[in-house]
PAZAPA-4460 file (N, C-alpha, C; in steps of 0.05 Angstrom, whole numbers, plus 32768, in hexadecimal, padded with zeros to 4 digits):
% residues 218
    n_x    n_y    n_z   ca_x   ca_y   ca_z    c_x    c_y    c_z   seq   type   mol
   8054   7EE8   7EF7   8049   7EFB   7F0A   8047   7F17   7EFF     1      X     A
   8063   7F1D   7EF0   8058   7F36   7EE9   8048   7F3C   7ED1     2      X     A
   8042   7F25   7EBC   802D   7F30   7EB2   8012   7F2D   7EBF     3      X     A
   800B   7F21   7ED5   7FF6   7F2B   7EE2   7FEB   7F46   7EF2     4      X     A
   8009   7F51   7EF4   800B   7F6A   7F01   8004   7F83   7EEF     5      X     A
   8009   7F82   7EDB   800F   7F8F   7EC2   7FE7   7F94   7EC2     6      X     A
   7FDA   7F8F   7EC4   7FC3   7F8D   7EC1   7FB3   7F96   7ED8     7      X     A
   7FBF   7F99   7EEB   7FAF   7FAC   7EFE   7FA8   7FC7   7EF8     8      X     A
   7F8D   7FC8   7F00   7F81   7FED   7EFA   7F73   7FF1   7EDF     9      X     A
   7F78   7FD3   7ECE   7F72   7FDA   7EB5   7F50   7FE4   7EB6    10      X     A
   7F3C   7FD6   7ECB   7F1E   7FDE   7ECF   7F23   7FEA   7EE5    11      X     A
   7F18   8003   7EF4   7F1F   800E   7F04   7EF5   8013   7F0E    12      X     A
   7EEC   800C   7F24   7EE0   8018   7F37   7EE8   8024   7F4C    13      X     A
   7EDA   803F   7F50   7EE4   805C   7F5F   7ECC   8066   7F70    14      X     A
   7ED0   805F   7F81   7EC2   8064   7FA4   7ECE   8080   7FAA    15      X     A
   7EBC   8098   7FAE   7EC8   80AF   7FC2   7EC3   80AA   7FD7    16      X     A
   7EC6   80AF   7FF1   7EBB   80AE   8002   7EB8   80C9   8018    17      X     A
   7ECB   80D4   801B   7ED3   80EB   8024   7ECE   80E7   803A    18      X     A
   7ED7   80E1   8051   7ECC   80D6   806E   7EED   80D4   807F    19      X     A
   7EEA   80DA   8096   7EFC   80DC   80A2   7F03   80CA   80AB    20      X     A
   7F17   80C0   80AD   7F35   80A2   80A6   7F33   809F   80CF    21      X     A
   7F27   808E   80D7   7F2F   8085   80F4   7F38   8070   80FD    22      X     A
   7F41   8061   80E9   7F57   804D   80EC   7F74   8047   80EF    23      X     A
   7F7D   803D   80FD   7F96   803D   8109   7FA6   802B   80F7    24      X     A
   7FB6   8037   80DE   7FBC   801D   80D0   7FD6   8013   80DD    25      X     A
   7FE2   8015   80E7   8003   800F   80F7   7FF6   7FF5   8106    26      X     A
   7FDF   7FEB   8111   7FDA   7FDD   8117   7FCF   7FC5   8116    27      X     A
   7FD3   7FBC   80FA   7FD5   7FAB   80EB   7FBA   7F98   80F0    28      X     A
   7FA7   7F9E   80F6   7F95   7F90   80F4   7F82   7F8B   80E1    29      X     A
   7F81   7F76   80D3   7F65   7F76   80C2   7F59   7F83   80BC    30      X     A
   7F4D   7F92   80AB   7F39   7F9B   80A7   7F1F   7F9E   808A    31      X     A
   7F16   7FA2   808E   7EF7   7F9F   8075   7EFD   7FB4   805F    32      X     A
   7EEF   7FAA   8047   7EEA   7FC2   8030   7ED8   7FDB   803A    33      X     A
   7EC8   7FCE   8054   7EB0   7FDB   8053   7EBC   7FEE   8069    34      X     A
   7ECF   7FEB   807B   7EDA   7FFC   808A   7EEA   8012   8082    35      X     A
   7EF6   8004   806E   7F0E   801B   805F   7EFF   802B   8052    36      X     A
   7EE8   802A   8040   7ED4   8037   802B   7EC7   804D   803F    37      X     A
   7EC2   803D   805F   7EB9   8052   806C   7EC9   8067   807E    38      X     A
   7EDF   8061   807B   7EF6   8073   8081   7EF8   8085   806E    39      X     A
   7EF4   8083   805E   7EFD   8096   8040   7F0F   8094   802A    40      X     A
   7F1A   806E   802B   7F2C   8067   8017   7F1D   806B   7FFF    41      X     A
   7F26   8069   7FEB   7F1D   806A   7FD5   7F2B   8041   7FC2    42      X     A
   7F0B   8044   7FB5   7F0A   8023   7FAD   7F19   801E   7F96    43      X     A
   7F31   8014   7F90   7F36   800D   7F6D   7F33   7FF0   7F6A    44      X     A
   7F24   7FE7   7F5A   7F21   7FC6   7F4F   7F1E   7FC1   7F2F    45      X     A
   7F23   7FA3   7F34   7F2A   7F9A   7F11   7F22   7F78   7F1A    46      X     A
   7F20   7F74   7F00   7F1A   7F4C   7EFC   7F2C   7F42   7EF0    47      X     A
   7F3E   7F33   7EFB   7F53   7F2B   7EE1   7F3E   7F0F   7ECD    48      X     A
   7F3B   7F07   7EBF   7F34   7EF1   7EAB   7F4B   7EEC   7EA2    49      X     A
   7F4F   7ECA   7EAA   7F66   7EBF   7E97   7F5F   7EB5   7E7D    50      X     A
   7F63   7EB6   7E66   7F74   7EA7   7E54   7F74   7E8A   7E52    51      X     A
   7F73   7E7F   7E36   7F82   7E62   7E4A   7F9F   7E61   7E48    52      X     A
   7FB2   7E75   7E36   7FCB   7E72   7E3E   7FD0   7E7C   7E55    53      X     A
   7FC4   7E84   7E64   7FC4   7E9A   7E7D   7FC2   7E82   7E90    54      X     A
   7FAC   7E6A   7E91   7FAF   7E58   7EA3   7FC0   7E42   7EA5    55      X     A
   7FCB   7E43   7E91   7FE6   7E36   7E96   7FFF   7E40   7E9C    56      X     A
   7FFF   7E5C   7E93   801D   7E6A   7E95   8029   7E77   7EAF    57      X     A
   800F   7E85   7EB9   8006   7E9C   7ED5   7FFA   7E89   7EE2    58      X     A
   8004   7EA4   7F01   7FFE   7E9E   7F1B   7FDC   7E90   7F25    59      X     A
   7FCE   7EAA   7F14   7FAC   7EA9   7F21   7FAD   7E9D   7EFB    60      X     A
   7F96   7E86   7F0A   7F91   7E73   7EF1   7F6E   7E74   7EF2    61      X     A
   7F5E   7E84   7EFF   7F40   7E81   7EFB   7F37   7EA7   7F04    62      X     A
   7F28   7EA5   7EFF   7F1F   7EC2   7EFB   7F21   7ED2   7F17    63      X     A
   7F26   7EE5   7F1B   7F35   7EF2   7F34   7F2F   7F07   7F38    64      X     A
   7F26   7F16   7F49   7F1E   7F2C   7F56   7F37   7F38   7F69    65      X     A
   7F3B   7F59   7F5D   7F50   7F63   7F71   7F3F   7F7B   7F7B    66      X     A
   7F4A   7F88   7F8B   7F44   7FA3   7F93   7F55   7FAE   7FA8    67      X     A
   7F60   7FCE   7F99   7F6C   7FD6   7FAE   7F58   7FF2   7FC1    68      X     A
   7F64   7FF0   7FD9   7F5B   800E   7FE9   7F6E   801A   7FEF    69      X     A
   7F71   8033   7FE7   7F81   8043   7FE3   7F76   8064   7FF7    70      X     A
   7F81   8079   8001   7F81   808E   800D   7F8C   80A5   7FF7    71      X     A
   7F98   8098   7FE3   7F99   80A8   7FC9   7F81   80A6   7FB3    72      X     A
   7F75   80C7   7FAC   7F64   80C3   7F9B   7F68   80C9   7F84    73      X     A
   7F54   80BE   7F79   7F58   80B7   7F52   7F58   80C9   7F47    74      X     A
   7F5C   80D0   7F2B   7F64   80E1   7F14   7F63   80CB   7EF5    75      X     A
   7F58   80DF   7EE7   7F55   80D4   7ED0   7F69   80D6   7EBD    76      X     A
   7F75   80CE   7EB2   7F8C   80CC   7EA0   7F78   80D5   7E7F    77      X     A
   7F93   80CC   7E70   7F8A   80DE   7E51   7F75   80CB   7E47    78      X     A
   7F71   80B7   7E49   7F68   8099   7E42   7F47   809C   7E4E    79      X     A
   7F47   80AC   7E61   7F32   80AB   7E76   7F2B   809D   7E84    80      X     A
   7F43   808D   7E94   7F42   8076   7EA5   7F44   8082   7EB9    81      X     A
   7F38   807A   7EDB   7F3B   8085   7EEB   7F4D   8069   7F05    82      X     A
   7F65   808A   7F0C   7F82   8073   7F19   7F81   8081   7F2D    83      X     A
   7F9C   807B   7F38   7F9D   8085   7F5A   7FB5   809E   7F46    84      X     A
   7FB1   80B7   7F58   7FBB   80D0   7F50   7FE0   80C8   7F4D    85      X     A
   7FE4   80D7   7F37   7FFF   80CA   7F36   8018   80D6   7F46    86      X     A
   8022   80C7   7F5A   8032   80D3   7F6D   8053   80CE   7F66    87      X     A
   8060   80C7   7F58   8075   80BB   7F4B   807D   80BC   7F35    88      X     A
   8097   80B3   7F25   809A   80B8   7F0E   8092   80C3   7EFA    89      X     A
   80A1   80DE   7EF8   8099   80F9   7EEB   80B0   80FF   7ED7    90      X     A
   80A6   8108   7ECA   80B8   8113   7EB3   80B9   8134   7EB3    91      X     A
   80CB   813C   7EA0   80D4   8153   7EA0   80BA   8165   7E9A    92      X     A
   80AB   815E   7E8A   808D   8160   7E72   807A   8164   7E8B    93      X     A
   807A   815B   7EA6   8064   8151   7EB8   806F   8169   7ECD    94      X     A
   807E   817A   7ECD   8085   818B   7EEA   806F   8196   7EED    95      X     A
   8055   81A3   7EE4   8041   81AE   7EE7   8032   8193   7EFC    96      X     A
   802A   8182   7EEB   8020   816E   7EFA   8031   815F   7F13    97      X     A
   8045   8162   7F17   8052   8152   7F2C   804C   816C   7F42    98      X     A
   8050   817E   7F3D   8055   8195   7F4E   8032   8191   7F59    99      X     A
   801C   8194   7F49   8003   818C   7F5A   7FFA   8176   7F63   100      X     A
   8009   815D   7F5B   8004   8143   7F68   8017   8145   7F83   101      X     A
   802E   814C   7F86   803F   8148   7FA1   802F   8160   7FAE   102      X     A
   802B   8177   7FA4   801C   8181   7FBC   8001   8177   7FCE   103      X     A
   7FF7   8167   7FBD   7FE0   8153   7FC4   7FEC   8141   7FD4   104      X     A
   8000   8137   7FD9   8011   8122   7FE6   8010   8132   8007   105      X     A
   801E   8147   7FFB   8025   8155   8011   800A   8156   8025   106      X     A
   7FF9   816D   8018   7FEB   8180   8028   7FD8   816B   8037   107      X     A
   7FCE   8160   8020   7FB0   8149   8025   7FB1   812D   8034   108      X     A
   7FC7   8129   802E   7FD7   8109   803A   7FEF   8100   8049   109      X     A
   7FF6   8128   804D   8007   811E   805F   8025   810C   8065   110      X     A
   8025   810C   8048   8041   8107   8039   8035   80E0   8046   111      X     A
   8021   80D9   8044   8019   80BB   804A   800A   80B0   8037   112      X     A
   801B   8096   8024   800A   808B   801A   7FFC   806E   8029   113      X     A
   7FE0   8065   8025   7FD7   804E   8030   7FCC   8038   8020   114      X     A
   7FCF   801C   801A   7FCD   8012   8002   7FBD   7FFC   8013   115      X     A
   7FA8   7FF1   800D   7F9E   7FD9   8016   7F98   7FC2   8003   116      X     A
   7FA1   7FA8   7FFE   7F9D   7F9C   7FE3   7F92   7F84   7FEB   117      X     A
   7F77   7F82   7FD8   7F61   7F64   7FDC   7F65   7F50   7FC5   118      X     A
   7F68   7F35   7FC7   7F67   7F28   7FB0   7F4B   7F12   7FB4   119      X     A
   7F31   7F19   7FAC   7F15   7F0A   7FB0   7F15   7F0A   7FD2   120      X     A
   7F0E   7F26   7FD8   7F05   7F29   7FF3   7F1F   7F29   8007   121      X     A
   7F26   7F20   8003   7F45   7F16   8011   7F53   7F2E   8015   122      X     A
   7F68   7F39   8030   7F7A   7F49   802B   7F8E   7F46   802D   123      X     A
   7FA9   7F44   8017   7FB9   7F36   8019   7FD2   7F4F   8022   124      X     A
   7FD0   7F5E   801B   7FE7   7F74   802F   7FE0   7F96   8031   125      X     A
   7FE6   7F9B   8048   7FEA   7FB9   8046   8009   7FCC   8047   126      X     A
   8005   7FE6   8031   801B   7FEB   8039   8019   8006   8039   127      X     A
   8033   8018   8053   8034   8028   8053   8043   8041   8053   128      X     A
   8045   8054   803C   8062   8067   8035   805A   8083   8043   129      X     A
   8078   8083   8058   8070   80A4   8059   808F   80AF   8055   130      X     A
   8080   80C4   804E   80A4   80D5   8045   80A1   80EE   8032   131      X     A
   80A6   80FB   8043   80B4   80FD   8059   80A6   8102   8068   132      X     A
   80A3   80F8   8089   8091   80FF   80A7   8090   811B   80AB   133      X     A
   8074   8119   80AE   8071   8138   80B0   8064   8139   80D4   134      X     A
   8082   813C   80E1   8078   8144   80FF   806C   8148   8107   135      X     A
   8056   815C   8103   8045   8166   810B   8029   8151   8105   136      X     A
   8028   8142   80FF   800F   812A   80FC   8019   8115   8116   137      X     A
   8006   8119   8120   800B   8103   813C   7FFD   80EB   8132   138      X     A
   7FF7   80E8   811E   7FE8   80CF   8117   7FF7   80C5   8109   139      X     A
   800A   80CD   8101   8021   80BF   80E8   8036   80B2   80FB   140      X     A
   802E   8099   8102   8049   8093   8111   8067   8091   80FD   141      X     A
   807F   8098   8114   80A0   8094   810B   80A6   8082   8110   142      X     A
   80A4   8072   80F6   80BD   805E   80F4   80D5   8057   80E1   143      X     A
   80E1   806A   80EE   80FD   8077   80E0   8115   805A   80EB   144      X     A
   810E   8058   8103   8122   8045   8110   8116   802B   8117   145      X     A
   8121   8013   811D   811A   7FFF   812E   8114   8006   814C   146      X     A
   811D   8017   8156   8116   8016   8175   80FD   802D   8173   147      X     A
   80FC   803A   815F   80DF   804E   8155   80C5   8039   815C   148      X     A
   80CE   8022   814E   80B5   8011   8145   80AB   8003   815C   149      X     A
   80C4   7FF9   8167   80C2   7FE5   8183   80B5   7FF3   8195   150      X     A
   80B9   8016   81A0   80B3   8023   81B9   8095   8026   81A4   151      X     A
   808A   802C   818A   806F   8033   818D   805E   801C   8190   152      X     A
   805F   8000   817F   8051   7FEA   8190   8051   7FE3   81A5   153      X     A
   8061   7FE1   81BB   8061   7FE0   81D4   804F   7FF3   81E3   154      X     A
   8052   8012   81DB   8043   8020   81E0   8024   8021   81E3   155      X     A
   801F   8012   81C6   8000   8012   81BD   7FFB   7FF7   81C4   156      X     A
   8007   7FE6   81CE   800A   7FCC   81E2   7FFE   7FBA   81CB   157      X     A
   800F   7FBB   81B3   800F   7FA5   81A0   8025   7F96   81A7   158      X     A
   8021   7F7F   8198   8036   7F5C   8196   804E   7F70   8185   159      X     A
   8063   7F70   818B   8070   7F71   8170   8088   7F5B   8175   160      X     A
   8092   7F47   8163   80B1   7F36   816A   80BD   7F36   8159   161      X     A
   80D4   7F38   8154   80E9   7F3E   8140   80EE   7F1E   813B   162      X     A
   80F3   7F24   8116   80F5   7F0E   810F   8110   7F0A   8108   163      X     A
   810F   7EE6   810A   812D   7EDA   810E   813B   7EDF   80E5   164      X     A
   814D   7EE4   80EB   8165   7EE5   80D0   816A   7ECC   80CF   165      X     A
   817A   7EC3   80E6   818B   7EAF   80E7   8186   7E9D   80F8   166      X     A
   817A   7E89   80F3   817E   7E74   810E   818F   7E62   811D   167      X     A
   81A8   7E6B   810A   81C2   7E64   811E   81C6   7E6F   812A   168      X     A
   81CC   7E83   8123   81D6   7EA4   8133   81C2   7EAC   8143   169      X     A
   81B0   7EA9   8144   8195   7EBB   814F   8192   7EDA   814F   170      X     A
   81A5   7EDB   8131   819C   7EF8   8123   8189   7EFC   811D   171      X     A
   8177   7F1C   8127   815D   7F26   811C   8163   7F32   8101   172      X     A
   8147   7F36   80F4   814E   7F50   80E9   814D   7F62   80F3   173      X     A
   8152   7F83   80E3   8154   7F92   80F4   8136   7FA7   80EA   174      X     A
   812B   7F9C   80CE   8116   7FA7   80C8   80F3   7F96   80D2   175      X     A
   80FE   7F7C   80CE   80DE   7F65   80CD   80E0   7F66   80EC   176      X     A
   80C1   7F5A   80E8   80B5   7F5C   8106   8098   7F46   80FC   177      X     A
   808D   7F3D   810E   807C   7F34   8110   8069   7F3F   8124   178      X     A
   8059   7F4F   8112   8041   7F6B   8124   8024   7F62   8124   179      X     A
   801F   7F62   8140   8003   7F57   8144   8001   7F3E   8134   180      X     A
   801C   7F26   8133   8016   7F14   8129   8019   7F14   8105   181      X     A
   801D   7F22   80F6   8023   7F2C   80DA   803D   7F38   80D1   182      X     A
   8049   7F27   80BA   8063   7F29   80B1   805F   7F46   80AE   183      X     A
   8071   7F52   80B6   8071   7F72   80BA   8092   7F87   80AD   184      X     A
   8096   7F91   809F   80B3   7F95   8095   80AF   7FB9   8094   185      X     A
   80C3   7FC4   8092   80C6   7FE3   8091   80E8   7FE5   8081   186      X     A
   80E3   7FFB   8075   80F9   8001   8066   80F4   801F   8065   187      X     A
   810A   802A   8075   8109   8041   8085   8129   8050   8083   188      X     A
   812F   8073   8083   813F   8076   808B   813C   808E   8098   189      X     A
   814E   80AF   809B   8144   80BC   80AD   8133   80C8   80AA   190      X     A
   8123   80C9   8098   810F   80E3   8099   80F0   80D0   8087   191      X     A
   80F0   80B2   8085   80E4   80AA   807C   80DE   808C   807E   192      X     A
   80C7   807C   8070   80C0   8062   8078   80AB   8056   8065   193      X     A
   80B5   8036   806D   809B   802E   8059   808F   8010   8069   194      X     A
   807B   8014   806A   8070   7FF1   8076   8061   7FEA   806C   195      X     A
   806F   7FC8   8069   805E   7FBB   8057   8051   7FA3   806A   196      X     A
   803B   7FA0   806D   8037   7F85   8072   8026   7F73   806C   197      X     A
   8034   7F5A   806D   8020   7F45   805C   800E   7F2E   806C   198      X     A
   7FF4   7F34   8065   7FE2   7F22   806F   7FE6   7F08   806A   199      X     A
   7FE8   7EFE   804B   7FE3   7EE9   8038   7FFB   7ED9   8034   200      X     A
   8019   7EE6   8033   802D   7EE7   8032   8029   7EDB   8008   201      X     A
   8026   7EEE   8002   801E   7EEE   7FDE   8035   7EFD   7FD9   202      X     A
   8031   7F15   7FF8   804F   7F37   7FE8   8048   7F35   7FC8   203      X     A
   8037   7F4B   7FBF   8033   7F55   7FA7   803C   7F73   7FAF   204      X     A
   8059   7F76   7FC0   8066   7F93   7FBD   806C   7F9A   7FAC   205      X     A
   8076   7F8F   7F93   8083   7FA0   7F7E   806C   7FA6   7F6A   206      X     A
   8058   7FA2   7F77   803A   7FBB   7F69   8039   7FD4   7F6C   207      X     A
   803F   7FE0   7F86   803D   7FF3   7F8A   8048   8007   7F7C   208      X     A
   805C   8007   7F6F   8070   8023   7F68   805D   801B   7F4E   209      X     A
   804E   800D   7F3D   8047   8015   7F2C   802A   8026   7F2D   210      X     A
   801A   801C   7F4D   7FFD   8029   7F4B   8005   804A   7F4A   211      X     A
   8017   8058   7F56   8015   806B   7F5F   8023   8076   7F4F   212      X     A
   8038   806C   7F3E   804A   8071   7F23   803D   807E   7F08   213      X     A
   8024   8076   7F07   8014   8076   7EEE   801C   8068   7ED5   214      X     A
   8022   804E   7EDA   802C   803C   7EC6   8016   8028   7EC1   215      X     A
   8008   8028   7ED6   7FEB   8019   7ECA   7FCD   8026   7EB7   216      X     A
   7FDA   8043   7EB7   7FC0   804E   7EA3   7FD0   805D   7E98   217      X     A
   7FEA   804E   7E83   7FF4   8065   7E73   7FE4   804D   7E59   218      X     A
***
């Protein structure tokens, strides 16, 4: 799996759109390339081609289409590849650059990243980091706590049911949920949050820290 990961971003198509975002992502519903593009995500895609040691060794064994939508926009690296702006792992060498990429975090996004991921049309998860919550955005819901999460679905009169740990015990967790029907998880503490949820149940989470890392266009 992870050398299939290792290969994301390597072809990159880049959609601007600049259009104002009126989708409600906390509410976990489905949605199109063609909706997000018209929100103002911005498009990154690639083809993986296997190999034939590739079709025996790896996961995807015939030619594969990914694409992510992202609310973070691209930048060209030294290479002149175009990635999602690099928000993460910085070096001492990079304080010039980290200092204008987190302000971009800040000012533009709201301290919110939004990740939407397609494998051949398909969307197999969304996920979403904020941190730190910037109060003052009434659109950024808090879900710092479990009873955060519970009173805002109820509110917006979504499904939400906590999922079982244990089925002896009939221990929950205290993070998973099943939202609007969709394995739903948060990993949260006071001043921050992350939700992931999976359509496909594939969880290709441990992609993320590299899109936004800049480890795919070094």
């Amino acid at each position: 799996m992870r050398k299939i990961t290792s290969l994301i971003l390597i072809i990159v198509l880049f959609i601007s759109c600049n259009k104002k975002n009126k989708i409600n992502h906390y509410l976990n519903k489905v949605v199109t390339q063609k909706e997000l593009l018209d929100n103002g995500f911005y498009k990154y895609s690639f083809v993986y081609i296997p190999n034939e040691e590739d079709k025996i060794d790896v996961y995807f064994k015939s030619v594969t289409k990914f694409e992510m939508y992202s609310n973070v926009k691209p930048e060209k690296n030294e290479g002149g590849q175009l990635c999602p702006i690099q928000l993460w792992h910085f070096y001492i060498e990079d304080s010039i650059k980290e200092k204008k990429n987190r302000d971009y975090l800040k000012n533009k996004l709201n301290n919110r990243i939004i990740t939407y991921f397609f494998r051949n049309d398909t969307l197999l998860y969304k996920d979403i980091i904020v941190d730190p919550i910037d109060e003052s955005q009434k659109d950024i819901a808090d879900f710092t706590s479990r009873d955060k999460i519970i009173k805002y679905y109820n509110g917006v009169k979504t499904s939400i049911k906590s999922q079982i740990k244990n089925k002896k015990t009939g221990e929950m967790y205290s993070n998973r949920f099943l939202i609007n029907n969709y394995n739903t998880r948060f990993y949260m503490d006071n001043h921050s949050y992350e939700m992931f949820v999976d359509y496909k149940e594939d969880n290709f989470h441990d992609v993320l820290d590299r899109l936004y890392g800049g480890t795919y266009c070094n």
